[in-house]
Each structure stands twice: as C-alpha cells, then as structure tokens.
C-alpha positions in Angstrom: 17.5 -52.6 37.0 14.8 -50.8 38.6 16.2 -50.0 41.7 19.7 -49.3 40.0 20.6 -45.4 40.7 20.2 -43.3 38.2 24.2 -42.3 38.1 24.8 -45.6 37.4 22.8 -45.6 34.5 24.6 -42.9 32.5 27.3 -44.1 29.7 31.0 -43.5 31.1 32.0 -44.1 27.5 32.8 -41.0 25.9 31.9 -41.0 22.0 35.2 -40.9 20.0 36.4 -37.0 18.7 36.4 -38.1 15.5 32.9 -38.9 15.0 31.9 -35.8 16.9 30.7 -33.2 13.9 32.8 -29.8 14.4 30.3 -26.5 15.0 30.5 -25.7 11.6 29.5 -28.8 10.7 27.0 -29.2 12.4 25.3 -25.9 11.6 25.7 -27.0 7.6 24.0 -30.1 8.3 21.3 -28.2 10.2 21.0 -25.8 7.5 21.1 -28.1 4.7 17.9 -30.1 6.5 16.0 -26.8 7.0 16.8 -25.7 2.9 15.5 -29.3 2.1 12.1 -28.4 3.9 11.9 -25.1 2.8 12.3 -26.7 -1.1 9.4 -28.8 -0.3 7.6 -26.7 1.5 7.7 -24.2 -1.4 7.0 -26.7 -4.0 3.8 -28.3 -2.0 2.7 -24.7 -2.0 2.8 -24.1 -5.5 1.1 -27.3 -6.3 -1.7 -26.1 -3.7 -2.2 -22.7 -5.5 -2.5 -24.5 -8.9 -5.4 -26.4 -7.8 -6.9 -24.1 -6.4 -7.1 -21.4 -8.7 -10.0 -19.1 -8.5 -12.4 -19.7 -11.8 -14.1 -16.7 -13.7 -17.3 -17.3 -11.6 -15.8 -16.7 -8.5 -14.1 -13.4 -9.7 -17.7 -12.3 -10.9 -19.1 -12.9 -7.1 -16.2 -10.9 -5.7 -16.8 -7.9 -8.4 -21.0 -8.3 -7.3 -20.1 -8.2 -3.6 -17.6 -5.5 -3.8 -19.7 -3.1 -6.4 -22.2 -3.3 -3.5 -20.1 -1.3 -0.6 -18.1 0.7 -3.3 -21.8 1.6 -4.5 -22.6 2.3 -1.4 -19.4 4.4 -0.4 -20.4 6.6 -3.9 -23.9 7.4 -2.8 -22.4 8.8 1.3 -20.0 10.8 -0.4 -22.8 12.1 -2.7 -25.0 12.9 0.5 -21.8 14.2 1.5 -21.2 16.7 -1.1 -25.6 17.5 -0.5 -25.1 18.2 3.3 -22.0 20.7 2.3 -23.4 22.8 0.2 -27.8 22.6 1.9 -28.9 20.4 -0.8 -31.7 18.3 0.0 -31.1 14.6 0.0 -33.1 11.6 1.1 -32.9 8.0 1.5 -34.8 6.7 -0.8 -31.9 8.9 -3.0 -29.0 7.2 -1.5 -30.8 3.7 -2.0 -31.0 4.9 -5.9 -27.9 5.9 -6.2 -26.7 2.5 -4.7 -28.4 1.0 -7.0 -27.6 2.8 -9.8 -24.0 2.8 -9.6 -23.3 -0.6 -8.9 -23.8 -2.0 -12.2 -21.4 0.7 -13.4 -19.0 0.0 -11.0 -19.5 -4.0 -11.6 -17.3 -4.8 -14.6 -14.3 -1.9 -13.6 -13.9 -3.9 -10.0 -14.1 -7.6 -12.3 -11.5 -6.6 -14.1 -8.9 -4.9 -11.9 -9.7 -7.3 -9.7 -8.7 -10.6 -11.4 -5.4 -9.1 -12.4 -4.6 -6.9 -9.3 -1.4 -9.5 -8.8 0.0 -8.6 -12.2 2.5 -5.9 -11.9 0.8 -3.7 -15.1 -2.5 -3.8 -13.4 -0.3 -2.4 -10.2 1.2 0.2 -12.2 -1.6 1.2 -14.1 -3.9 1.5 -10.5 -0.9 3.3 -9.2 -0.9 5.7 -12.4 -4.6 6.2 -11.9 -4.7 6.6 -8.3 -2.4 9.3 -8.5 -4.3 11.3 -11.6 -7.7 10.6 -9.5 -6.5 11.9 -6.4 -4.8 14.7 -7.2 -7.9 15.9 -9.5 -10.1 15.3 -6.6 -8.2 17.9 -4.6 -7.8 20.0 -7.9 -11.9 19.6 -8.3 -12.5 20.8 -4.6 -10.1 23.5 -4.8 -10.9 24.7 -8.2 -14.0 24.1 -8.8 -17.9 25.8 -8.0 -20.3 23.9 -5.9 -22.0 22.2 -9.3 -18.7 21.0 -10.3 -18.0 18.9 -7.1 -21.4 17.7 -6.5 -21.2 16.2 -10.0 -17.6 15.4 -9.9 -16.3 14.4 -6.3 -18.2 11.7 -5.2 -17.4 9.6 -8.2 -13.7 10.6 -7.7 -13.3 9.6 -4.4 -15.6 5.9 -4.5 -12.6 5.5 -7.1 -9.7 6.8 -5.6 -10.3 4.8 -2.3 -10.7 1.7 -4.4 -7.5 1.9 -6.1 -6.0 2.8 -2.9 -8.0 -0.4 -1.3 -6.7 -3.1 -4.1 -3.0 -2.0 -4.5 -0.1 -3.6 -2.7 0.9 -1.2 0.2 4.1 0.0 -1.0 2.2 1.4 -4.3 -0.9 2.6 -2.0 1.2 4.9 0.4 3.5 5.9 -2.5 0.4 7.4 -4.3 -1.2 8.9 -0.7 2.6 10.5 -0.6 2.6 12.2 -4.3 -1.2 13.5 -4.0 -0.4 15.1 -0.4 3.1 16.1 -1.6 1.3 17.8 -4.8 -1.5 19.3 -2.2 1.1 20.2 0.2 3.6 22.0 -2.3 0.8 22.8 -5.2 -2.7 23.2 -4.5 -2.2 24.7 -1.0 0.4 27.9 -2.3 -1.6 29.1 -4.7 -4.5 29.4 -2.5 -2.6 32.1 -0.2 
C-alpha cells in the first residue's frame, strides 16, 4: 500500500447530493456552532468577573497610588501658576504641597473610583468636568493674578482627573463643550 500512487488512493465514490448540506445550510450550521461558543464564552466570562471582584482594600490602594501623581500634578501646576506671574517657589514647596494635597485628594479618587463603571458616577464626572473646565478658563480669563494662583492649579489636578477616569465618548464630549464655550464665549468677549 506503500508504494501504491497517490491517485489511486483518492475515493472515486462521489458522496450522494442529498447528504451534501446546501450553502445556506451550511453557513447556519457554522453560525449556530460560533453563537454556541460565543454563549459560553460570555457566560465563563461573567463567572470570571464574579470571582474576581475587586474588595474595598484594593480600591483604597488604587485611591493611595493615584492621590500620589494627582498630588503631584497639583503641586507643577502650582509651580506653574509661580513661574507665570515671578513668584518664588522651591522644592522643598512642591514636596509640601504633594504632601499636603494627597490626603485631600485620597477619599474623592476612592470614591469616583469604585463606581466610575456606573453610569450616574459617568454622568455626574461628565457634569463636573464640564463646570471645572469651563471655570478654569473663566478663572484665567477673568480673574487677577491672586485669583489664579489660588484657584487654577486645584482646577486643573481636577479637571484632568475627571477627564482621565471617564469613558472616552464622555471625556471628548466635555473637551468639545469647554473649547466650544472658550471658542464661542470666553474668546469674543475678550476682543
């Protein structure tokens, strides 16, 4: 059988017509098969992400390691607002105010951070990202040089937070309104 040809080897019988699944056929059974998987795949997943849900402690490390940049972010942008208008600034200063603001910012990031996956927490982020943001830009246009050192910094660590923890399509819709509201508000009345 070895040294038999390999021609010989293929089946002359033709399979009969009738057993022979049409296209359509075929492409439900295909179909059906890949819904099947995708059922199971979906319902393994679920079971996964039920033991595995994240416990209180866990949300308190992420709140401890993310008060630490975001503290961080509020003590440049206060250097920021120093270096814009000659103040003096140090870093012993910025270190403080690292320091000092993390413990603040601590519990806000905890809690908008456990429920950033509900859609209230969404909308109310999206709410307050927009009423930061756009008095921010009122602050920096309206404002003297005491008002935004005392005001800005704080302003922007939390705008760019909400913008960081909402979903994308909420993020760029709020980016939109405060630049449309710069754009068409804030920026006519200056000229």
């Amino acid at each position: 059988m070895a040294n038999e040809p390999l021609v010989k080897r293929i089946p002359t019988k033709k399979p009969s017509s009738s057993s022979t699944p049409t296209q359509d056929e075929f492409i439900q059974q295909k179909a059906g098969g890949l819904f099947e998987q995708a059922k199971l795949r979906e319902a393994e997943l679920k079971r996964q992400a039920q033991q595995q849900s994240i416990s209180t402690a866990q949300y308190i490390w992420q709140a401890i390691f993310l008060s630490i940049p975001f503290g961080l972010l509020l003590a440049a942008f206060d250097v920021t607002v120093k270096v814009q208008f000659d103040e003096p600034w140090d870093y012993y200063g910025l270190f403080l105010k690292t320091v000092k603001s993390a413990p603040a910012l601590c519990p806000f990031i905890y809690l908008t951070n456990r429920h950033k996956s509900s859609y209230w927490t969404q909308g109310i982020m999206t709410a307050g990202s927009l009423f930061v943001g756009a008095f921010l830009l009122y602050t920096l246009q309206h404002s003297p040089s005491l008002g935004q050192m005392l005001r800005a910094p704080g302003l922007a660590t939390i705008w760019v937070y909400f913008i960081v923890q909402l979903d994308l399509l909420p993020a760029v819709a709020s980016l939109l309104l405060v630049a449309a509201y710069w754009y068409f508000g804030l920026q006519k009345r200056q000229k």
